[in-house]
One Martini backbone bead per residue (centre of mass of N, CA, C, O) as a GRO file, in nm:
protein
  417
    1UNK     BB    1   1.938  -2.362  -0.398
    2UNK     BB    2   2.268  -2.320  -0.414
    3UNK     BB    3   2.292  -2.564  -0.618
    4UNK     BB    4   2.080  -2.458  -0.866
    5UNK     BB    5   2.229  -2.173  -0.895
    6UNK     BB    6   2.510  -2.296  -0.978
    7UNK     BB    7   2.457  -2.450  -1.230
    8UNK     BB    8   2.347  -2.232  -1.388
    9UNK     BB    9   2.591  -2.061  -1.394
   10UNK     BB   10   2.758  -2.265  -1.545
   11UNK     BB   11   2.645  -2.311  -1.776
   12UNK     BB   12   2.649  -1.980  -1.851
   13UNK     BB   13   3.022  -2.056  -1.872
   14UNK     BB   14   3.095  -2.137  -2.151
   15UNK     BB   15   3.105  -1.837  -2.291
   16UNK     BB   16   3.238  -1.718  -1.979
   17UNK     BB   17   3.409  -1.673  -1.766
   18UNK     BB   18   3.540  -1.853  -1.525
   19UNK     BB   19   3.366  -1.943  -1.206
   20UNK     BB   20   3.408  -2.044  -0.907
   21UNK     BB   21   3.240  -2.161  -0.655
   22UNK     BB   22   3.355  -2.012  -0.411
   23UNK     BB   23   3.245  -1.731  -0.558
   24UNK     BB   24   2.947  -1.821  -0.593
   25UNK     BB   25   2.916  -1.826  -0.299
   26UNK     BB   26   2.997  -1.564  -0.196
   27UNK     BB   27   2.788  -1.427  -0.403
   28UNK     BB   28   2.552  -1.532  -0.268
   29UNK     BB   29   2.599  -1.442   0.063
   30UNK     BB   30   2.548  -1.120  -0.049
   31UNK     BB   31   2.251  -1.157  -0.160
   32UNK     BB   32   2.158  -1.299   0.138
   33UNK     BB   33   2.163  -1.023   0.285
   34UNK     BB   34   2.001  -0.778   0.471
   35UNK     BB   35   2.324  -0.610   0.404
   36UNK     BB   36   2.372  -0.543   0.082
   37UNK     BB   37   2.400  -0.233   0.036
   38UNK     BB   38   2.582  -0.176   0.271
   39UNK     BB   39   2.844  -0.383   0.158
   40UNK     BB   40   2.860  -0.204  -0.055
   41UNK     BB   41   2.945   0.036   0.055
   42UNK     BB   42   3.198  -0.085   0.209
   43UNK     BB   43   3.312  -0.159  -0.104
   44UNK     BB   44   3.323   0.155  -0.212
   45UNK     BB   45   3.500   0.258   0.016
   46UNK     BB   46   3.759   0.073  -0.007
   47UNK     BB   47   3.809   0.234  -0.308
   48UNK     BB   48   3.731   0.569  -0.273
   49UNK     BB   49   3.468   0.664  -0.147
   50UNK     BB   50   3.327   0.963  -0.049
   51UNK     BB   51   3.053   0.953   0.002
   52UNK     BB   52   2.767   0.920  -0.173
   53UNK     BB   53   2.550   0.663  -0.094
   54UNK     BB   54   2.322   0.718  -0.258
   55UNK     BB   55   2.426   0.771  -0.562
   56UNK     BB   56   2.589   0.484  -0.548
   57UNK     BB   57   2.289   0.322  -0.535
   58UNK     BB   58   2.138   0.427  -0.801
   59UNK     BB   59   2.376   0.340  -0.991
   60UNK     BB   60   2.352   0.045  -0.962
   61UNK     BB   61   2.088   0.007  -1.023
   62UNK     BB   62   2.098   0.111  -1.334
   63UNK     BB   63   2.287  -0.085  -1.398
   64UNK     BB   64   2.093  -0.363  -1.358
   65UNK     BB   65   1.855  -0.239  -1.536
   66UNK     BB   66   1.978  -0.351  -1.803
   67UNK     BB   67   1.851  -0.682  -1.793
   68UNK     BB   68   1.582  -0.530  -1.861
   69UNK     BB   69   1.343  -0.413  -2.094
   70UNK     BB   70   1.351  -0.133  -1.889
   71UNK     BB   71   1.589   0.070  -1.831
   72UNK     BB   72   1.773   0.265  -1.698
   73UNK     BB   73   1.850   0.629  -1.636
   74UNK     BB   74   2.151   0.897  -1.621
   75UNK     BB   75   2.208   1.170  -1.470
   76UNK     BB   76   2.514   1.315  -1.365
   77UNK     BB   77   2.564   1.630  -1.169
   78UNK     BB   78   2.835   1.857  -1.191
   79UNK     BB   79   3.084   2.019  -1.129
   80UNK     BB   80   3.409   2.047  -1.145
   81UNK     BB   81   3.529   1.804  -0.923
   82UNK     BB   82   3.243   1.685  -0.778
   83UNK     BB   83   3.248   1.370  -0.829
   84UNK     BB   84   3.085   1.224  -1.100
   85UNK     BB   85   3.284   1.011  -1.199
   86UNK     BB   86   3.398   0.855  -0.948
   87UNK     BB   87   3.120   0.723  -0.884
   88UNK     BB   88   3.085   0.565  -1.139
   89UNK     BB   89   3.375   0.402  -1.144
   90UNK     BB   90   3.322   0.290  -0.824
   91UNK     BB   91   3.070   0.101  -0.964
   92UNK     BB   92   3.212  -0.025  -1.231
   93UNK     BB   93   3.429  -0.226  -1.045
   94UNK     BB   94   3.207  -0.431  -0.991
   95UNK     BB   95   3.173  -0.479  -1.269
   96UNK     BB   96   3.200  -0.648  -1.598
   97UNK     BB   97   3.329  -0.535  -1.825
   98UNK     BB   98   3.149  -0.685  -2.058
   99UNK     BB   99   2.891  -0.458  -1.945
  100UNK     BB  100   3.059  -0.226  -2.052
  101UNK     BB  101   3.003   0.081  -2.261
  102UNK     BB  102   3.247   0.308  -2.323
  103UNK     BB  103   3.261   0.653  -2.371
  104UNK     BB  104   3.412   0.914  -2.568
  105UNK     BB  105   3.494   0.838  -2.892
  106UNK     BB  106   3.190   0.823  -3.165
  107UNK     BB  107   3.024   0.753  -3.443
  108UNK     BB  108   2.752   0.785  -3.568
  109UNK     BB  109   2.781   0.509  -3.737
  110UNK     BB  110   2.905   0.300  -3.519
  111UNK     BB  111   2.598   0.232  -3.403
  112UNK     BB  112   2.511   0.045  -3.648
  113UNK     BB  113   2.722  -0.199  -3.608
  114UNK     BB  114   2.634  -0.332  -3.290
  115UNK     BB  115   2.450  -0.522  -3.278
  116UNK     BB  116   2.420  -0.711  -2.958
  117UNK     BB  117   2.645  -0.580  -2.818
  118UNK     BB  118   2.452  -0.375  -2.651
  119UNK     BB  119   2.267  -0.572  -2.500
  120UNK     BB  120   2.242  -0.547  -2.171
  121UNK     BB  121   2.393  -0.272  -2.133
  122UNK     BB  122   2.635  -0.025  -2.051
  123UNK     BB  123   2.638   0.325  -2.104
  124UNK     BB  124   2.918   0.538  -2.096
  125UNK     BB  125   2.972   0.854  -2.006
  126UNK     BB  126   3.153   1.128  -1.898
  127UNK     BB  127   2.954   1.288  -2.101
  128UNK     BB  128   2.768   1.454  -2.261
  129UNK     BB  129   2.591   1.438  -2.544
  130UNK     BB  130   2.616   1.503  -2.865
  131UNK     BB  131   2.496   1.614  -3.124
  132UNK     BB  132   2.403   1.562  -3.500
  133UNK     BB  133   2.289   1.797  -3.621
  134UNK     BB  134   2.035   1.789  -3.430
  135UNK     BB  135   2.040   1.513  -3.395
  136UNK     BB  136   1.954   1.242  -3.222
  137UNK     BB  137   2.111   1.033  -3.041
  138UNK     BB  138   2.140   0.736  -3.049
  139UNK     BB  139   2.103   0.648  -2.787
  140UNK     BB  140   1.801   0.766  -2.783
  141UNK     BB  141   1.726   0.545  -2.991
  142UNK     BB  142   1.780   0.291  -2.815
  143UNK     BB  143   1.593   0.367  -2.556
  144UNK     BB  144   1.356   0.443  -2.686
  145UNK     BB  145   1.336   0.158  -2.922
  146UNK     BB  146   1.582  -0.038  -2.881
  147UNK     BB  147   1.653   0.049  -3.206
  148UNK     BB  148   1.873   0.052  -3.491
  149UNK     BB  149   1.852   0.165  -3.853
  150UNK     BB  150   2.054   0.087  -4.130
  151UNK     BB  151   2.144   0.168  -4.454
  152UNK     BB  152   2.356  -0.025  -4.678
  153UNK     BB  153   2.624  -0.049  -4.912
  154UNK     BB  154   2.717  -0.399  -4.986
  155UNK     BB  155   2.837  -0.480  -5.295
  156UNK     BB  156   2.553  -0.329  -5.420
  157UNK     BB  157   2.391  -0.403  -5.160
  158UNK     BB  158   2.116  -0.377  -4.980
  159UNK     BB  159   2.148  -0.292  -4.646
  160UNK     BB  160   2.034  -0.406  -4.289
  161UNK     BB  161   2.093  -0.257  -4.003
  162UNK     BB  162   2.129  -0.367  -3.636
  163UNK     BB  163   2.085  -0.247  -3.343
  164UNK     BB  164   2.050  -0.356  -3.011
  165UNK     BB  165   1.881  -0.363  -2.732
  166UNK     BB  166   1.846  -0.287  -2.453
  167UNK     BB  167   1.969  -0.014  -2.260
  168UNK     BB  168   2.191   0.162  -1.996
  169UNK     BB  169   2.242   0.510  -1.937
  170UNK     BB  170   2.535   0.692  -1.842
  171UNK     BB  171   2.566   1.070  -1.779
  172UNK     BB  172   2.768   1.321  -1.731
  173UNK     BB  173   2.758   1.685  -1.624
  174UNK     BB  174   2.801   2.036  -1.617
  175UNK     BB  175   2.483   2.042  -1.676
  176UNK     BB  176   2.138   2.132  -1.505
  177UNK     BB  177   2.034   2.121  -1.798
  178UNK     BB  178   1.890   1.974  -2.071
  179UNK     BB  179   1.722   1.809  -2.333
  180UNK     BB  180   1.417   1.771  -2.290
  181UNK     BB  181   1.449   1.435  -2.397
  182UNK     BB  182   1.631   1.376  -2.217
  183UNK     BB  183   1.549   1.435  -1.935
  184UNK     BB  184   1.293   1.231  -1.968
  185UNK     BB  185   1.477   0.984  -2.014
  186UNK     BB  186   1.609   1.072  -1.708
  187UNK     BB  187   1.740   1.089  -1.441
  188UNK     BB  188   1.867   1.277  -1.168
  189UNK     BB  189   2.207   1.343  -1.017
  190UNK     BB  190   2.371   1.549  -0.746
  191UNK     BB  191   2.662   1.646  -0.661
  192UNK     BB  192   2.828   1.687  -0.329
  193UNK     BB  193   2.877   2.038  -0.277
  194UNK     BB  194   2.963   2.044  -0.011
  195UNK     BB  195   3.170   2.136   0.316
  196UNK     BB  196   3.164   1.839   0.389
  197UNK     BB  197   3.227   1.697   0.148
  198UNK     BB  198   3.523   1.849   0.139
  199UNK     BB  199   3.593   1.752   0.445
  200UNK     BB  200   3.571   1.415   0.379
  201UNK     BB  201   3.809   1.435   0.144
  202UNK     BB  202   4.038   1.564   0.306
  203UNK     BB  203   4.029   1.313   0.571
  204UNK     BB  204   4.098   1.097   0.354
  205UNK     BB  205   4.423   1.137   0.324
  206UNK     BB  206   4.469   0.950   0.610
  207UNK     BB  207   4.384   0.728   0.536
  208UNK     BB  208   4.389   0.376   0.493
  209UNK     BB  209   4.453   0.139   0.272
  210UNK     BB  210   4.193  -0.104   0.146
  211UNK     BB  211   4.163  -0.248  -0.103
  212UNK     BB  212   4.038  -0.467  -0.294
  213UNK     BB  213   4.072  -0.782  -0.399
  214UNK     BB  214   4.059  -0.927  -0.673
  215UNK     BB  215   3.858  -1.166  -0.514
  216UNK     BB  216   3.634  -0.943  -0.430
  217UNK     BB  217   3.556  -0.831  -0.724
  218UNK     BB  218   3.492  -1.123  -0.834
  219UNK     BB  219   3.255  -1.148  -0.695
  220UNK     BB  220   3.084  -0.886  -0.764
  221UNK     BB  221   3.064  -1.037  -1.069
  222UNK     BB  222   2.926  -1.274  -0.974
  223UNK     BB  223   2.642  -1.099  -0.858
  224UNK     BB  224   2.585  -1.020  -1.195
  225UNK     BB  225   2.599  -1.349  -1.295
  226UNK     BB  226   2.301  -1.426  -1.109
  227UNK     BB  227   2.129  -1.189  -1.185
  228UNK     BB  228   2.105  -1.253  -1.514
  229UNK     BB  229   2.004  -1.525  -1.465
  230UNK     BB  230   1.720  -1.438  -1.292
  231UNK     BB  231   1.627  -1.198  -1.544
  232UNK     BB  232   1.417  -1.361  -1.656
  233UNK     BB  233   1.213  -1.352  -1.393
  234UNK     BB  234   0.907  -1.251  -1.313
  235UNK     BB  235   0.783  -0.940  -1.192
  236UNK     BB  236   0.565  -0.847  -0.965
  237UNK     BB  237   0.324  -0.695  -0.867
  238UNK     BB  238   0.087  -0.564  -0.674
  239UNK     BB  239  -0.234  -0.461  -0.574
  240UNK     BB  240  -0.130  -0.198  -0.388
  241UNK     BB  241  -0.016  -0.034  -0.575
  242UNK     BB  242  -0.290   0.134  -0.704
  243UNK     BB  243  -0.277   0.319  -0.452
  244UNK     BB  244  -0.013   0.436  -0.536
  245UNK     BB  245  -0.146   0.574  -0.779
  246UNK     BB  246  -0.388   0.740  -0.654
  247UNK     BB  247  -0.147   0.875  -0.471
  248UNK     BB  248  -0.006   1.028  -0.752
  249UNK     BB  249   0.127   1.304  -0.836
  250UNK     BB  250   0.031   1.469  -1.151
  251UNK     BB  251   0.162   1.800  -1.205
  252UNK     BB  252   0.367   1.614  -1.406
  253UNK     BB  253   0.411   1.479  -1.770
  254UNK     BB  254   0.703   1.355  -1.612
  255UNK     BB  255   0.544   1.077  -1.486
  256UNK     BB  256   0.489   0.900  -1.691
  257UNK     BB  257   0.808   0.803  -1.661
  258UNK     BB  258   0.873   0.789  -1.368
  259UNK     BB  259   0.677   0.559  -1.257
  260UNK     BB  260   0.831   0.341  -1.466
  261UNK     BB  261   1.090   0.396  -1.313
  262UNK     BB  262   1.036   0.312  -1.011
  263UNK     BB  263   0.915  -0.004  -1.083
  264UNK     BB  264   1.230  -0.085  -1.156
  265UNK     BB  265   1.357  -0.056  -0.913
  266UNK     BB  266   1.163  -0.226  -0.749
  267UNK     BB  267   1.280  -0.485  -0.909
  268UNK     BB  268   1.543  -0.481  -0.842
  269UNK     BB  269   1.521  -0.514  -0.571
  270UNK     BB  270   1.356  -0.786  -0.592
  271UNK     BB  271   1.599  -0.945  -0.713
  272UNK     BB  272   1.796  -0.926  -0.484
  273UNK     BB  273   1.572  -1.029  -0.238
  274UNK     BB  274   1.534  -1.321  -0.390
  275UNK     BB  275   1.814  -1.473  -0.238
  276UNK     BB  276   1.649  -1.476   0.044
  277UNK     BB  277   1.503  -1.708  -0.035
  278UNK     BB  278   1.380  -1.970  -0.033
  279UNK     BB  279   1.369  -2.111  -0.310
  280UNK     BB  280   1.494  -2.193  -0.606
  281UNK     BB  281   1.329  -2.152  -0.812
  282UNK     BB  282   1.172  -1.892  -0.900
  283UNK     BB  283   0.835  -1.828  -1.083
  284UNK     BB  284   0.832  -1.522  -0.915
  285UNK     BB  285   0.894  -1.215  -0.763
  286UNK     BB  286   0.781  -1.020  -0.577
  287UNK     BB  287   0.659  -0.685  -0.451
  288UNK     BB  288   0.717  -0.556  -0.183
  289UNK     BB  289   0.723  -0.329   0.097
  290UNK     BB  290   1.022  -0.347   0.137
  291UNK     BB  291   1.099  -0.236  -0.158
  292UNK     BB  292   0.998  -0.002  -0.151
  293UNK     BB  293   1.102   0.152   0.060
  294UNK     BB  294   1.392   0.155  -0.039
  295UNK     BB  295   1.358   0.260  -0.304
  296UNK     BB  296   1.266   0.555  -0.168
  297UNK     BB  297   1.525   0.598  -0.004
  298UNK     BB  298   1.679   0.614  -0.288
  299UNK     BB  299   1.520   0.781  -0.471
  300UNK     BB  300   1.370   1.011  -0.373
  301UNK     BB  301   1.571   1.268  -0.440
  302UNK     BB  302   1.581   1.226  -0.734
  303UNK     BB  303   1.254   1.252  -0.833
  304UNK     BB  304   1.264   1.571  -0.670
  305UNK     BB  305   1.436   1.666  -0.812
  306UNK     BB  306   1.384   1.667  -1.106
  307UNK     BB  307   1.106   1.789  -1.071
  308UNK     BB  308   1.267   2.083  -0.971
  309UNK     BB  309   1.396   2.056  -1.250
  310UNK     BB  310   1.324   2.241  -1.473
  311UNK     BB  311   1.335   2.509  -1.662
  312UNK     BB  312   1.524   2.796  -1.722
  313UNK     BB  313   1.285   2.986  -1.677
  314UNK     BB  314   1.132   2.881  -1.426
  315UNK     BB  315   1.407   2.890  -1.252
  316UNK     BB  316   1.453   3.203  -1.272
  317UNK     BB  317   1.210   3.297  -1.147
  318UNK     BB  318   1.269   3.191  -0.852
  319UNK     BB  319   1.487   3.389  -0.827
  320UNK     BB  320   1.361   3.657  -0.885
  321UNK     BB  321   1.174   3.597  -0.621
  322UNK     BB  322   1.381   3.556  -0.410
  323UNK     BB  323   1.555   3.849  -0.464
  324UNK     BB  324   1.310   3.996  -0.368
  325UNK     BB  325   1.205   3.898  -0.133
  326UNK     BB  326   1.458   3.955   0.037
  327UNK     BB  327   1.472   4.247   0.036
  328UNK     BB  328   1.210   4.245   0.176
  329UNK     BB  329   1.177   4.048   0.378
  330UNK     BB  330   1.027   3.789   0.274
  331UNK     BB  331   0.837   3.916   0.142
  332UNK     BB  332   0.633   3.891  -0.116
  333UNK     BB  333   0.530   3.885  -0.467
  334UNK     BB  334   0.470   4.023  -0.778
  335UNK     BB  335   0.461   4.016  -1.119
  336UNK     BB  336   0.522   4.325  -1.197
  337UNK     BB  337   0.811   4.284  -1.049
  338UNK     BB  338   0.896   4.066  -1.230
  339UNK     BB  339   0.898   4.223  -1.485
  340UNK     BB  340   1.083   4.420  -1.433
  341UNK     BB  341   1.342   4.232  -1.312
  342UNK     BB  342   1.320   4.100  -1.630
  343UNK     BB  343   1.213   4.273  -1.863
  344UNK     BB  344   0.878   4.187  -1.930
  345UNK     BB  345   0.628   4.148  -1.981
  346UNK     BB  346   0.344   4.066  -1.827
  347UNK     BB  347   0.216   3.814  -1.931
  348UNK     BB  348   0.524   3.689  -1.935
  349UNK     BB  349   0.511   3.665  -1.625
  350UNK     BB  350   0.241   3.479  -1.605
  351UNK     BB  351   0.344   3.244  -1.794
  352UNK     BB  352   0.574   3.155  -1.599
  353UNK     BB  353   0.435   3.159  -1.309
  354UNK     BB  354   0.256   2.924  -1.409
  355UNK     BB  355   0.522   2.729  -1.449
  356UNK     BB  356   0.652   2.738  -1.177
  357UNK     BB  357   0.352   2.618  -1.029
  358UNK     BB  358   0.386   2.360  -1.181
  359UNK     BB  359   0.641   2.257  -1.074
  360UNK     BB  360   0.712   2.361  -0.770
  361UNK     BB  361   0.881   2.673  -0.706
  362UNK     BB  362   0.630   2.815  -0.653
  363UNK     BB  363   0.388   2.990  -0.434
  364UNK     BB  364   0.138   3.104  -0.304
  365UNK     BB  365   0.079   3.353  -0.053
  366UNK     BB  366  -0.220   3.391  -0.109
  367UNK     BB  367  -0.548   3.438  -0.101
  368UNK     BB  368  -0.827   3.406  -0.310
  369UNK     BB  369  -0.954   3.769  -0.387
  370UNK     BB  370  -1.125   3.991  -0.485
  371UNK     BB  371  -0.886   4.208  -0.631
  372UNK     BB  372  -0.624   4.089  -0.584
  373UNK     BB  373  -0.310   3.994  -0.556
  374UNK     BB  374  -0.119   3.830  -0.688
  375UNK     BB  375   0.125   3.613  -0.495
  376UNK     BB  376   0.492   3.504  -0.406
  377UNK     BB  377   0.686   3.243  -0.335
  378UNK     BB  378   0.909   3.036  -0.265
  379UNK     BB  379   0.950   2.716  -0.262
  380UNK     BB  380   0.978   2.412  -0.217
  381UNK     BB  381   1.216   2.184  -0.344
  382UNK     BB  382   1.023   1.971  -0.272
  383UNK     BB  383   0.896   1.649  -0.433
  384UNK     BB  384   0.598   1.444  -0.327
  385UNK     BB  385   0.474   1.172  -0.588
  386UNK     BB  386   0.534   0.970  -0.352
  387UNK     BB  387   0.433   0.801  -0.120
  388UNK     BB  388   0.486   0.690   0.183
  389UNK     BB  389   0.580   0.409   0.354
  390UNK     BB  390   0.373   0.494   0.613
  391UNK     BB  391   0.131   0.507   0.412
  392UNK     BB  392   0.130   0.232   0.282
  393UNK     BB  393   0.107   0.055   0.496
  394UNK     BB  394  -0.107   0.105   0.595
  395UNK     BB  395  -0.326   0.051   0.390
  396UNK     BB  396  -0.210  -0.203   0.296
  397UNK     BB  397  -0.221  -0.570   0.236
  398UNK     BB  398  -0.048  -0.630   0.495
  399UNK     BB  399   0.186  -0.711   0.728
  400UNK     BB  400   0.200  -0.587   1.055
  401UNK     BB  401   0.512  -0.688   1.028
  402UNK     BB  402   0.823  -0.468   0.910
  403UNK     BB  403   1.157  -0.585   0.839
  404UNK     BB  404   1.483  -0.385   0.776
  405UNK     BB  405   1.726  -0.256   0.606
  406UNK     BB  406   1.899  -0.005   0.575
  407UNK     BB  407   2.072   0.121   0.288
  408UNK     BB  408   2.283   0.327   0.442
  409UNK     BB  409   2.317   0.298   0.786
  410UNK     BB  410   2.177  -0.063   0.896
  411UNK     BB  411   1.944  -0.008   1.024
  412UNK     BB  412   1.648  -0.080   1.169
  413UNK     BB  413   1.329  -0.132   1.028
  414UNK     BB  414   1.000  -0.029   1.136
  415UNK     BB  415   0.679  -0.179   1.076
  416UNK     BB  416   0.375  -0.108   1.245
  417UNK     BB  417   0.019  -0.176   1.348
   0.00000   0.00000   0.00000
């Protein structure tokens, strides 16, 4: 297997910085760990990464996912200071440069221009894209149909410009909603503002410097060499998906992006895991169990807060029902209540209570009986959209024992019948 992985490489090398065998081999090494994001995570920790394990794995497969033909899209949201720029910048250290197009400041007439300069790469804001006049970002145009197409006059000529996709973009933001059409095509995470990660980066300015030499860097861009060549071996489903799907909570019409969006996260996740293969070169990848459960650990916060992070009047509704409950002691609220302290019609406040128990932000408290008054309290935040991992196990017709490593804590998990 090593042997013909490394010859690939090669070949590949032709038109590209020429990466030595021996970095080919650590990076064949690190793919073939099967504590290979444990690994990243150790080596983005001695970059200067503290804490965000979670959303800093969520990165790197984001980052893969431009490989394939439908990559992932991702906002990283949190206020000024919250580390949210600094998280994707020490996962974009381990990227070769040249996969990655970084945006500050661009016109948009600049983005028909790129020819094929942008296919199968990571396109980074550091801020989220401002509108052109209302219209729609290029990026968004790249993302939705994978070209731009403008057309323009060379030398009296009408010519039709073609930029091609498909990217992967990530964007930060200190806005917690953005543009509907923004939002579903995009997963989110944020950075975590809490006073234990505040007191983490606090006593991280004591600990010694050990960062990555050069030639660790390179292996790392070597890993992304390995990655690209594998991607275009096709990734298959199993048949046991199927289970996923008939039991997959479809109460919000934003699944119907998001289900295809974890669909390639666990193709990532399965493309990283099959250098783990005796296989020469696989004629296709199958995804395991092992890569959804993977999957479902490093995503699930990500797809839950989304699915929770709903629109701003609904948002709204959850919170003026939370403050009016706090006063009464924890009971519910009647929607009365809620049009009082919004100041709006009840039919309105009405409306708006039926959007926010359709996101599961707020919750019916009482039992419907004739003539009673609907009750509301806030929702759990969290919302479980795909089954859990020890739910699928049982069901699914795989082997009876199931070992892999957690993909941040490193620890052993085991799934047994």
């Amino acid at each position: 297997m090593v042997e013909d992985v490394l010859e690939q490489a090669k070949r590949g090398q032709k038109r590209e910085k020429k990466i030595s065998k021996k970095t080919l081999l650590a990076a064949l090494a690190l793919l073939g760990s099967p504590r290979f994001f444990c690994k990243l995570l150790e080596a983005l920790e001695r970059e200067g990464l503290v804490g965000e394990q979670r959303n800093a794995l969520v990165v790197f497969i984001v980052v893969v996912s431009r490989l394939l033909a439908k990559p992932l899209n991702l906002f990283v949201k949190g206020q000024s200071s919250s580390g949210k720029n600094h998280t994707v910048k020490k996962v974009l250290r381990l990227i070769p440069p040249e996969c990655i197009y970084e945006v500050t400041d661009c016109s948009e007439k600049a983005w028909s221009y790129q020819g094929t300069n942008l296919k199968h790469k990571l396109v980074f804001f550091q801020e989220e894209s401002v509108a052109y006049g209302g219209k729609p970002h290029p990026a968004r145009l790249l993302i939705s149909e994978n070209r731009i197409k403008r057309t323009v006059v060379v030398g009296g000529k009408t010519v039709e410009m073609v930029t091609e996709g498909p990217i992967s973009c990530i964007s930060t933001t200190t806005r917690d909603q953005l543009q509907v059409d923004d939002e579903t095509r995009h997963l989110s995470i944020w950075a975590d503002e809490s006073e234990e990660q505040t007191a983490r980066i606090l006593q991280a300015q004591f600990a010694d410097d050990n960062p990555m030499t050069e030639d660790e860097i390179n292996v790392w861009h070597a890993v992304q060499k390995l990655l690209t060549d594998r991607s275009t071996t096709p990734i298959e489903l199993p048949s046991w998906f199927e289970l996923v799907v008939e039991r997959a909570w479809t109460g919000d019409v934003r699944i119907r992006r998001y289900f295809p969006a974890f669909i390639q996260a666990c193709k990532i996740v399965s493309l990283i895991r099959s250098f783990r293969g005796e296989e020469k070169q696989p004629k296709s990848i199958p995804v395991r169990f092992s890569d959804y459960a993977i999957a479902m650990l490093i995503f699930e916060d990500a797809f839950s807060k989304s699915l929770a992070s709903a629109d701003e009047k609904s948002m709204e509704v959850r919170q003026v029902i939370e403050r009016i409950s706090s006063k009464k002691a924890g009971r519910p609220v009647s929607a009365t209540e809620v049009a009082q302290e919004m100041s709006v019609p009840l039919h309105e406040a009405y409306e708006r209570i039926r959007r926010a128990v359709q996101h599961k932000l707020i919750q019916r408290a009482n039992r419907s009986q004739k003539g009673n008054r609907k009750l509301y309290l806030p929702a759990a935040a969290r919302i479980q959209f795909l089954p859990k991992p020890e739910d699928v196990f049982e069901m699914a017709c795989v082997s009876d024992r199931v070992k892999f490593v957690h993909p941040i804590t490193g620890e052993p998990v085991i799934y047994e019948k």
